[in-house]
N, C-alpha and C positions, 0 to 999 in steps of 0.2 A: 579727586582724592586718590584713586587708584591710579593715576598717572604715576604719582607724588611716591607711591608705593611700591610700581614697581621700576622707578626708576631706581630705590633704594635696593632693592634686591639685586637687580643686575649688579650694581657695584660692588655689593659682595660677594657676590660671582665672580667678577673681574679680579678683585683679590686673591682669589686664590688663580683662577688664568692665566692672568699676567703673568706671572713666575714663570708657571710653568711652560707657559709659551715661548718666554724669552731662554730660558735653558734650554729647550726644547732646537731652538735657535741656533744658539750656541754650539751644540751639539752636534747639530746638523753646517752649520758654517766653519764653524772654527777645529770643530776635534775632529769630524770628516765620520761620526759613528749616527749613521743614518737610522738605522733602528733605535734607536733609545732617543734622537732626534727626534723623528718621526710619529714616536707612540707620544712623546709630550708635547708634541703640538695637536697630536689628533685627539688628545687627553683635555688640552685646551679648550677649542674648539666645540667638544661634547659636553662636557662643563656648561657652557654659554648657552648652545641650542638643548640642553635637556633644559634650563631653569624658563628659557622661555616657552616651548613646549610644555613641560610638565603641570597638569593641574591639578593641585592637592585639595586635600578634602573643606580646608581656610577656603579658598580660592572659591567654592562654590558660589556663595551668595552673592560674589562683586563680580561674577559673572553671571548669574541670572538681570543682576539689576542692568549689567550693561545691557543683555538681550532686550529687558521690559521697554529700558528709556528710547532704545533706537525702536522695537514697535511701535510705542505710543507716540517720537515723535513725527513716525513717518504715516500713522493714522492722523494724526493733526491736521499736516499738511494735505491731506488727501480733502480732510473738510474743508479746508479752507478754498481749494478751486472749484469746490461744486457750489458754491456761493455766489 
């Protein structure tokens, strides 16, 4: 389910990215004005790696659970070869 979740987030991150990336583009390709190019692609960019970095206070409990389930399932398997 948190796959499901945050693949929904990232897309509305991309939403607003995309623009700014492709202007960011343009600016830097076509009008030759490298600074205002430049800061909206790295405007971009910071967008994307903040949402995937950033853990907000929501964000806690679906990451304890993923901690729990990866300890318990790698305690399982530990019982299972001393068997």
């Amino acid at each position: 389910m948190a796959g499901i979740i945050d693949t929904i987030k990232l897309a509305g991150v991309l939403v607003l990215a995309l623009p700014a990336a492709l202007a960011g583009l343009e600016f830097l390709l076509v009008r030759g004005e490298t600074m205002v190019g430049g800061i909206l692609v790295l405007l971009a960019i910071g967008l994307v790696v903040i949402q995937q970095r950033l853990t907000l206070p929501t964000d806690v409990p679906a990451v304890l659970a993923k901690r729990v389930v990866g300890t318990v399932a790698k305690d399982g398997d530990r019982d299972s070869e001393d068997r």
